[in-house]
N, C-alpha and C positions, 0 to 999 in steps of 0.2 A: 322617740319612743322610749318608756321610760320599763326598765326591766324589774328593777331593785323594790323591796321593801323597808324602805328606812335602810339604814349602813348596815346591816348584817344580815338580811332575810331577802330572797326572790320575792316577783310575788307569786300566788299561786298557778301553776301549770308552766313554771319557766324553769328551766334547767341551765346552768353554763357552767363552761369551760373556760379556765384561764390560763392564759400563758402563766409561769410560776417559775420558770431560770432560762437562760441562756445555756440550753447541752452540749452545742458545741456548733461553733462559726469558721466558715471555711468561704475561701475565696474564690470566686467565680468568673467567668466572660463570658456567660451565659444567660446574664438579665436583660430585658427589654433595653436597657440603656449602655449592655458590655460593662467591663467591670463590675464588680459590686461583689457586697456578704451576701451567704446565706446563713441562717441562725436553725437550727430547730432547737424550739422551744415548747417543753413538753406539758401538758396540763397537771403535770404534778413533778413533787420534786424525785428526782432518780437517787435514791439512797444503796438501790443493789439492783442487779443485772435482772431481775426478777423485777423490778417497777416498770422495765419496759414494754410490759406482756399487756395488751390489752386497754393498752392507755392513749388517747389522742395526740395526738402533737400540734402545735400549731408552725408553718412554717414561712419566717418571715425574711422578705431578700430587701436589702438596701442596692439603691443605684443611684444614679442622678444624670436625667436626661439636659440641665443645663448650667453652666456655674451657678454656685448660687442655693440651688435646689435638688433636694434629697427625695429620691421616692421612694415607698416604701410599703409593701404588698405584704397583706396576712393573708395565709389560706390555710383552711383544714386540710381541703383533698385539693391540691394542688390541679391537681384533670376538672375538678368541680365546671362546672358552667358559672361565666363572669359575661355581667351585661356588657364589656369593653367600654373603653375609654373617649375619653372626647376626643377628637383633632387637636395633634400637638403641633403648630406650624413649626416650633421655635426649638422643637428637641433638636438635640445635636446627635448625628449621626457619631457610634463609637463612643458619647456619653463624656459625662466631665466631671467622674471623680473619680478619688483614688484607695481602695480598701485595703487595708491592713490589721494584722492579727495577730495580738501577741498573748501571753498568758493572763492579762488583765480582763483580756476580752477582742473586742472590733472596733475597729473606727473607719470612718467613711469622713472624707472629706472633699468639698469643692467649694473655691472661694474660698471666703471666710465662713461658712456654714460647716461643721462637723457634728454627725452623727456619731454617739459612741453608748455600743452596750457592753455590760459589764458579763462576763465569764459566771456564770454558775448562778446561784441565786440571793434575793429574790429578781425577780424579771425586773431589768432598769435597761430603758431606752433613752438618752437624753442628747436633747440639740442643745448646741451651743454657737455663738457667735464669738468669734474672737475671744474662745477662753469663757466670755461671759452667758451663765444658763439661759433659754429662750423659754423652753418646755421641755416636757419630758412624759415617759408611760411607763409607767411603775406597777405596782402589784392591784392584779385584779384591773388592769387597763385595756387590754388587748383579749377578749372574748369570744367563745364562739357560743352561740345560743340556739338554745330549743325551744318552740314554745308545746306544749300541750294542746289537743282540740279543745280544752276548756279551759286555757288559758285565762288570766283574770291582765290583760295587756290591749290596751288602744293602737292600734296600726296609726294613728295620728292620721292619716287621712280620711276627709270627710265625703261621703258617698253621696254626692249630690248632683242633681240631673244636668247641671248647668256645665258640670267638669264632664261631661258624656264621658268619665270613665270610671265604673266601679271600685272600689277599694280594694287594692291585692291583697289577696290572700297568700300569707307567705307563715313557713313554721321553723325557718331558721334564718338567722343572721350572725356575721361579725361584727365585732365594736371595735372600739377602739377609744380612750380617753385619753388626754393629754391636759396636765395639769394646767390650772392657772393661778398667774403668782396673786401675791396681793394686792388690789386696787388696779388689777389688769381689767381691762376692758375690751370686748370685742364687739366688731363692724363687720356689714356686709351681707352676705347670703342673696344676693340680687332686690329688688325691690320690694321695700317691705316695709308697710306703712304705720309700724308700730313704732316705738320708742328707737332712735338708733342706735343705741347701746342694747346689744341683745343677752347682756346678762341678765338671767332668772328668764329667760325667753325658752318653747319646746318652737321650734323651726320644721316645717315639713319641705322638702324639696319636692314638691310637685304642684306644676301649672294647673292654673286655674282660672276662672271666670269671674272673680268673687268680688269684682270691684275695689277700691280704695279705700272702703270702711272696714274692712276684716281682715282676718289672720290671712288668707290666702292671695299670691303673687302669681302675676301674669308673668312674671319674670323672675325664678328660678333659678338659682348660682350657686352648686357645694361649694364656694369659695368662702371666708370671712380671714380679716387679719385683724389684730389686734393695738394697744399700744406701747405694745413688749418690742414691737422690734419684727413680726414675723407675720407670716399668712398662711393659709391649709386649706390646697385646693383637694376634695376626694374627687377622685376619677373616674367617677361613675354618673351617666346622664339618666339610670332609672330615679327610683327614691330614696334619697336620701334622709333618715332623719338625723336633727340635732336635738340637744338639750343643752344648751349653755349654760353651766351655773343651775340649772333645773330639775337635776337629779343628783348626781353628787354635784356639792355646792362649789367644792375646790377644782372641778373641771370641766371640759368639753369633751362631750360624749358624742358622735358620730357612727350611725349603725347601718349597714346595707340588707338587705336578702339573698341569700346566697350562703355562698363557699368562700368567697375572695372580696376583700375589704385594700383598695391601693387607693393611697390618699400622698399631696406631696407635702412637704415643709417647704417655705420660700423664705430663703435669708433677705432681710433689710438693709440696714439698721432703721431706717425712716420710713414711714408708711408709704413714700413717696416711688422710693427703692422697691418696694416688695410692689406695686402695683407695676413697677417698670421690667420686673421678673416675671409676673403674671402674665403679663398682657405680650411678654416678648416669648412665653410658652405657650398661650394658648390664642395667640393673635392680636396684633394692632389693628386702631382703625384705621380708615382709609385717610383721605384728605376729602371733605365736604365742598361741593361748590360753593360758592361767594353767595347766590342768588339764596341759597338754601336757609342764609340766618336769616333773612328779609321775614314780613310778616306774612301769614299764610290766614288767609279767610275762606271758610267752607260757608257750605247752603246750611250747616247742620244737618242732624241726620232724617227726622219725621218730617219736617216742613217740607211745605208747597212750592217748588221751582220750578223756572225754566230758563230758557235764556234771555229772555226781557229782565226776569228778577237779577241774574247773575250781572246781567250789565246795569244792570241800578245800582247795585250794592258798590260794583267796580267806578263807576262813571261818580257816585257820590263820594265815596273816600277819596275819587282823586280832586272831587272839587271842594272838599277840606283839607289839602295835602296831609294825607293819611296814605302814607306810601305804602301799597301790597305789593309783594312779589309772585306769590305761587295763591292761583285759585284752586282752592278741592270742592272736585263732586263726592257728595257721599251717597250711599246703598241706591238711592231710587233714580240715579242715573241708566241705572236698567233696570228694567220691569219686574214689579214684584213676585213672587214663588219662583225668578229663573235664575236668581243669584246661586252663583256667579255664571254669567253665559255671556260677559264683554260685548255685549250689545246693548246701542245707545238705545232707552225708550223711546220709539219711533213716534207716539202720542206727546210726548214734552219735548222729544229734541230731535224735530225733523231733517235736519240739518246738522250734523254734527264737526262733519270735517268744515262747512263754512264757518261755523259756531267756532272751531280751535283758532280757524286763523285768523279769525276776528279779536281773540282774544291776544292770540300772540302778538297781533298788531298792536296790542295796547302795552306791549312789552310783560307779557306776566308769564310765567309758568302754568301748567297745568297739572293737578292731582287728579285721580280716580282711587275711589273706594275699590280694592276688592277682597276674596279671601277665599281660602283652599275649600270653601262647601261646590257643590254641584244640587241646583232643588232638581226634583225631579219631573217638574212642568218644564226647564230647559230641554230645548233638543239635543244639549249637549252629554242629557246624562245618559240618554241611552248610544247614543255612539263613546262614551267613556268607559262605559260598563263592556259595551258589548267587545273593546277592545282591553279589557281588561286594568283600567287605568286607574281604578276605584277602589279601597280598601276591601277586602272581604272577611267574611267569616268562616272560621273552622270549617263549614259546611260548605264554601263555596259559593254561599249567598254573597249581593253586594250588603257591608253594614249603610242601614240608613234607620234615621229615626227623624220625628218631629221637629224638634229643639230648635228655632233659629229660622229654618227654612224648611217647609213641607216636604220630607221623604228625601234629605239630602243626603246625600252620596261625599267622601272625602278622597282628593286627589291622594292618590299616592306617590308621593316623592323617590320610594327609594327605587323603581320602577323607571329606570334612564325614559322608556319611550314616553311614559304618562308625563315625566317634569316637562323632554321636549314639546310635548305635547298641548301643555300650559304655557310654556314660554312663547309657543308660537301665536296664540291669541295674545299674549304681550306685546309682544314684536309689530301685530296688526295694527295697535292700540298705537303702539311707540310712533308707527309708518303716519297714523291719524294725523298725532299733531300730540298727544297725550306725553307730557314728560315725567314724571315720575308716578310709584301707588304709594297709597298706605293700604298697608299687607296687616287689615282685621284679622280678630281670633289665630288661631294657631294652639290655643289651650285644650278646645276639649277634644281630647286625644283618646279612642277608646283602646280599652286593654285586653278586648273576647275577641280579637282580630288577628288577621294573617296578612302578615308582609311579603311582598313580589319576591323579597331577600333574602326573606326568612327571618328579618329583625327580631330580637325579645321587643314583645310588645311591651314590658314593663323598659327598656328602655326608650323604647320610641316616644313614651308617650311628653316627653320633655323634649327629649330631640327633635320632634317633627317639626317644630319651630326652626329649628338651624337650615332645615332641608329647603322648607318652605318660604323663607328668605333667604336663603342663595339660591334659590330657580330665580327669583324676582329680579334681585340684586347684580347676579350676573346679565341679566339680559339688559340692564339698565346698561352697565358698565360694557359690553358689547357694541349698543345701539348709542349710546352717548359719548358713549368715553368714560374710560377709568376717572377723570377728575368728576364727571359730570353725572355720578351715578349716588342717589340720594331715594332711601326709602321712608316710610312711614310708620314702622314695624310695633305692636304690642307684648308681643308673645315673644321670651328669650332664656336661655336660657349660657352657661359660660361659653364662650368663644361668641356669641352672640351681637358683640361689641365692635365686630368686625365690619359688618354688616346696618353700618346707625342710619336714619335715626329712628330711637326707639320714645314711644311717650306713655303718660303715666296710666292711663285704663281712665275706667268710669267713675270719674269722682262726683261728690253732690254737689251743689251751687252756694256752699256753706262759708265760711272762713275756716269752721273746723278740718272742714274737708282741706283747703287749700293751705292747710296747717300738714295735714297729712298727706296731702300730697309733696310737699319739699321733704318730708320724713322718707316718703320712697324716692325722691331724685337724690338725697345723700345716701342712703343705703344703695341706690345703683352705682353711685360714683364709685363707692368703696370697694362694687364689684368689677370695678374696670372698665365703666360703659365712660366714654367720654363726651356723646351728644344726647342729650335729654331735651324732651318738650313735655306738656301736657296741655288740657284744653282750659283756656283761660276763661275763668268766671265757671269751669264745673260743667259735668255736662249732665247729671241729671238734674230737672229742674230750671228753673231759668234765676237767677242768680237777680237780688236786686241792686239798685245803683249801685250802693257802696261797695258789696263782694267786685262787683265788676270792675270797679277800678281801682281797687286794693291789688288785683289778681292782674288787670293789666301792665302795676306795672313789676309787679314782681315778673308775672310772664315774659316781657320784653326784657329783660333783666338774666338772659339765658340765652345757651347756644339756638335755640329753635323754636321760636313762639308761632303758636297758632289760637285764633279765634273760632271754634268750635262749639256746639252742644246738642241738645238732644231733641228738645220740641219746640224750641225758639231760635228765629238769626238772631245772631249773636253784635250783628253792626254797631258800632259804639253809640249812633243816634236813635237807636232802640232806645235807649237808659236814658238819660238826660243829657244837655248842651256840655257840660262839666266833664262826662263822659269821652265827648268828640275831642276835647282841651286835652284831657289825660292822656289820649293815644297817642295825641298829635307829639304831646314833651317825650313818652317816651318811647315813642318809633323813632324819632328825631335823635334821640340819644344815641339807639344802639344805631345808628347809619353813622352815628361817629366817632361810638366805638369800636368801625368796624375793621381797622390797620389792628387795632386789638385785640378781638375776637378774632379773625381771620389768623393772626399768626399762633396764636393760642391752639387754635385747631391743627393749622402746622404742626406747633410741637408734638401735639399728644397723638402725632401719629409716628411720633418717631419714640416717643418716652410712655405712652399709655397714661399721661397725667390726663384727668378729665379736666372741663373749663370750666364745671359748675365743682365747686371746691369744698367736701367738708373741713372746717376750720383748721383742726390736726394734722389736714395734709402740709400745713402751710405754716401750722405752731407746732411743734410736736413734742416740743419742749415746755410747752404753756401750760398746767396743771387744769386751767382754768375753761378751755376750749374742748376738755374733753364728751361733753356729757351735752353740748350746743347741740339744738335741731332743729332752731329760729332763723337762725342766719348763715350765710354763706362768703366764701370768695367766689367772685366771677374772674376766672383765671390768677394768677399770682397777687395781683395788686389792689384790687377793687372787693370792698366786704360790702356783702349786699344784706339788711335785715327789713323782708318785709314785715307790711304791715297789717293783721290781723283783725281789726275790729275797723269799726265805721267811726269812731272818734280817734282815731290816730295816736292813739299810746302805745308807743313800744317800748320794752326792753332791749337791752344786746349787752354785749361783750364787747371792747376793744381791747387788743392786745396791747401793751406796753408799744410807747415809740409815741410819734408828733406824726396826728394822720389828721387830713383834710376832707371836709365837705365836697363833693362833687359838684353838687349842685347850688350849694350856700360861699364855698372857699372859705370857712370858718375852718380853723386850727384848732385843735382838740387833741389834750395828751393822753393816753390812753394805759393802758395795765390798770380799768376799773371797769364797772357795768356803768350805762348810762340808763337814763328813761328819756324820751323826747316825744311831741306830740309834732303829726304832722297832717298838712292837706292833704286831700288826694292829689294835689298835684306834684307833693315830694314821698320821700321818705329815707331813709337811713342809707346813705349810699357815700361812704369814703374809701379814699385814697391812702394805700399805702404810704409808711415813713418814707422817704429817697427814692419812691419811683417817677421814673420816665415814661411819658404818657405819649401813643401816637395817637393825634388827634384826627379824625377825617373832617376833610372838606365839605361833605356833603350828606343832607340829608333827605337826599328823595331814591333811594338805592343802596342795597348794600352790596352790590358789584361792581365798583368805581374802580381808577387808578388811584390807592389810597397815597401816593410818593404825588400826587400833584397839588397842590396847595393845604398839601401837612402841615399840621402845625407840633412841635415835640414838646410836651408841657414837660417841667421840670418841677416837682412838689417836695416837698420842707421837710427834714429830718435825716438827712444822710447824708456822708460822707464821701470823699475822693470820686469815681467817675464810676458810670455804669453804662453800657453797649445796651442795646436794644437791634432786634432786627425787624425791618418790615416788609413784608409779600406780597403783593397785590396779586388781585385774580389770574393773573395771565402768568405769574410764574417769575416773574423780577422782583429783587430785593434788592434790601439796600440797610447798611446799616449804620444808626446812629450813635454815639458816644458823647454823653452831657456830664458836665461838669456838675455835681450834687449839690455844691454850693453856690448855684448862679441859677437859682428859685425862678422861673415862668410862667408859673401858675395862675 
């Protein structure tokens, strides 16, 4: 939300306040996190005891709820009403820094991260690492604003029927800028399908419906770091906006509604660091089942099914060894106007508990579509309503509108007996034979409503995503088992990571689109998500030959591939013979890269590193890697660049070092771009300098014992020895150690 008129002028009907000195800082045990400053800082400079008459102040406390990480809260009136903060799993009780005050001014430290403001004026805020500056909020940085009713200012969000929640109206905020150096660049803000460098970007933090082609995210994150060295989560799940670079050009500008603006700084030094801070503050993720990378094939969502069709699709892939592991039903698995009422359509699926075990017989998973609406031709809305399980309005009406599903009603999560009350139609589902959902929507979140809790509806409307995948989430992890509990979630928003896995929304059946869809799996990386999917080959529209196998195999080429879309199956022998060849190479792959992936997922539930890799996480030193949103790592060692057109020209990057073909074992030095043309049945897929590769055995499963006819490749370009460890599904490892120079490639 952009306030300014050019560097010296509001625009018309905006008023603000700026912090303008440091009056005086005194030490505390009294902030959220114990210990810490508190600073008042007054809107103007105090020259005589008479400036203090009638003048605001802003007042700002440091703390830090974990090494590492400084928090740091502005507020006009202190009492104000603040939407509160996300779930911190990872604060530390008693807090972990140390403040101090001398006539210079305040410093806050933990870790290697210190906060230090300077005594008197003008207002200077500045983080430092180890001595060395990160950012800083200097004069005219830290605001409190007015707007006018006739205000000449864009609230940035768009009021559209699809987001079921109107534009708040709000007439004051706090800001907050923090510099940025030169040739800094910043990452992140949850999925966001634009450029991923979000400099010169205005960012709204509010979920939406908006698809893959536009400025709006289904996924949602005040998070971004940059490649200074740092990250800056605000702590607020209403809306947030940014402007990166897009209003003043030298900084990041972040603005709330309200009275109180708390945002944290996350010390690095490595982008790799600040996500391992992030994610150990506002949650790791779990560890994903084995069965969960395998390929996942739906009905799609408008087409004609039932169980004849389900077991044609199953029964032909497997007699083209096209290994599936998880079937999904999508929407019309129950009867249309009763979504969501967890009843199988009695007309298509007469049978449904014979139907599961038929399929389990065939060794597969099972998915169901559902999502937090109630239509109101279900029987279920009016025993929801009448127990009050359903959001209402002001007036005590239930809110229901058209949108989606005729006269539907929304569960309310914050409401303990309505969540039980959903969980328990889960639970029935789970008893069926049903193994995991993918949990639709969760975006359109109305804002004229009243919470069981009494929530700000202005923050709910982001949050209700957290609520509504952990009813799910837990009850999976209940009825399955903590290893064995896997969602299918759209809607996220930070902490949301915890809870995977999450996939990209509604993209078109384009390349462009499938170009923009990796644009939002590396902006969700950089928000901390560590399992991504999306629907391969695009789900609106039906995609022709080429997208579809460009798309498969970039899709198979990730933590979680599924075959989905919108008014067509999606079966590879829909498309052409070439198509069925294509699945077959690269399902076969990942079943052996799955000692690979598998332990990868291991780690990033102990380090929060994601498996689908922007480049920087893994060069950060590269100059070269910074501004890439073509290509990827597939965990540490594997750069993956797909391929975009139907003639197979790419570009890429390789970093400096001797990296190998995957699929060719051509040696190629790298610190240059390459161009290569390739079939569909290859494309751009090497191997790190000096890694050690677990190979699996097999490829008809990605839930094998990967320690039984392993094979440990050893690839060209490194030095002395490297450990590897590897996991199999059942919780045994074993670790290996290869000689760098004794090449098995």
């Amino acid at each position: 939300m952009k306030f300014t008129d050019g560097f010296w002028q509001l625009r018309p009907g905006v008023t603000a306040l700026y912090a303008q000195e440091a009056y005086d800082i005194w030490q505390t045990d009294t902030t959220p996190d114990g210990p810490g400053l508190v600073i008042t800082a007054p809107t103007a400079v105090i020259a005589k005891r008479g400036d203090t008459l009638n003048r605001p102040v802003l007042t700002v406390t440091l703390s830090s709820p974990l090494e590492g990480v400084v928090r740091v809260r502005i507020a006009h009136h202190i009492g104000g009403a603040w939407h509160g903060g996300f779930g911190l799993p990872g604060a530390i009780a008693g807090g972990a820094g140390a403040g101090t005050v001398t006539a210079d001014g305040g410093v806050l430290t933990t870790g290697g991260l210190t906060a230090r403001v300077a005594a008197g004026e003008p207002w200077s805020l500045v983080f430092e690492h180890d001595g060395r500056v990160l950012t800083s909020s200097g004069l005219k940085s830290q605001g409190y604003v007015r707007l006018a009713a006739d205000a000449q200012v864009d609230t940035g969000i768009v009021d559209n029927a699809r987001t079921g929640a109107p534009a708040p109206v709000e007439r004051v905020f706090v800001h907050e800028q923090l510099d940025l150096g030169v040739g800094e660049l910043v990452y992140g803000l949850g999925e966001r399908f634009g450029p991923v460098v979000k400099n010169g970007q205005s960012v709204e933090i509010w979920n939406a419906d908006g698809g893959t082609s536009s400025e709006q995210a289904y996924k949602s994150v005040p998070f971004y770091l940059t490649d200074r060295g740092y990250g800056v989560l605000v702590n607020d799940p209403g809306h947030v906006s940014f402007e990166i670079g897009s209003e003043a050009v030298e900084r990041v500008q972040f603005s709330v509604p309200g009275e109180v603006l708390e945002y944290f700084v996350i010390d690095g030094p490595t982008p790799k660091d600040v996500l391992e801070r992030y994610t150990a503050l506002t949650g790791r993720p779990p560890v994903v089942p084995a069965w969960s990378y395998g390929l996942w094939l739906s009905t799609s969502f408008t087409t004609d099914y039932d169980e004849a069709t389900v077991t044609s699709f199953i029964d032909e892939m497997a007699a083209r060894e096209l290994p599936v592991s998880v079937f999904h039903f999508d929407c019309f698995w129950m009867r249309e106007f009763n979504w969501c009422d967890f009843e199988w359509d009695p007309r298509t699926f007469p049978d449904p508990d014979g139907m599961l075990a038929r399929l389990h017989e065939k060794d597969l998973r099972v998915s169901v579509w559902i999502n937090p609406y109630i239509g109101q031709r279900s029987p279920l809305f009016a025993e929801a309503a009448e127990q009050g399980f359903l959001v209402k309005r002001p007036d005590g009406s239930v809110w229901q509108w058209d949108l989606w599903q005729a006269g539907m009603g929304l569960v309310d999560f914050t409401n303990p007996d309505a969540t039980a009350w959903y969980q328990a139609h889960l639970r029935r589902l789970i008893d069926q034979g049903v193994d995991c959902f993918k949990t639709d929507f969760g975006e359109r979140i109305p804002v004229d409503v009243e919470w069981a809790d009494g929530a700000d509806p202005q923050r709910m409307h982001n949050l209700y995503a957290q609520l509504y995948n952990e009813a799910v989430h837990a009850v999976l992890a209940e009825e399955r088992g903590e290893g064995d509990a896997v969602v299918f979630a759209r809607s996220a928003t930070a902490g949301g990571q915890t809870m995977p896995v999450h996939w990209g929304g509604d993209s078109t059946s384009t390349f462009t689109s499938m170009a923009e869809t990796l644009r939002g799996g590396l902006s969700l990386a950089y928000s901390g998500f560590a399992h991504w999917s999306h629907d391969i080959g695009g789900f609106e529209g039906t995609p022709d030959a080429a997208v579809y196998k460009r798309w498969t195999a970039f899709g198979l080429l990730g933590s979680h591939s599924r075959f989905h879309g919108s008014g067509s199956y999606r079966v590879p022998w829909a498309f052409d013979d070439e198509a069925v060849e294509v699945t077959r190479i690269f399902t076969h792959l990942k079943m052996r890269l799955m000692p690979y992936l598998f332990q990868a997922g291991m780690d990033a539930a102990t380090t929060g590193v994601p498996l689908l890799r922007p480049m920087l996480l893994e060069f950060p030193d590269d100059p070269a890697v910074r501004h890439l949103d073509r290509q990827y790592m597939l965990g540490g060692d594997i750069l993956v660049a797909p391929v975009f057109s139907a003639a197979g020209e790419v570009d890429f990057y390789l970093p400096p070092g001797e990296w190998t073909g995957l699929l060719t074992g051509e040696t190629v030095t790298g610190g240059a771009w390459r161009r290569e043309t390739h079939g569909f049945d290859s494309l751009p897929l090497y191997v790190r300098p000096g890694t050690v590769l677990p190979w699996g055995a097999r490829t008809d499963r990605p839930d094998y014992d990967y320690l039984e006819g392993l094979d440990v490749r050893v690839f060209p370009g490194g030095t002395g020895t490297r450990t590897i460890t590897v996991t199999t599904p059942d919780g045994s490892s074993q670790e290996f150690t290869a000689d760098l120079g004794e090449v098995t490639r």
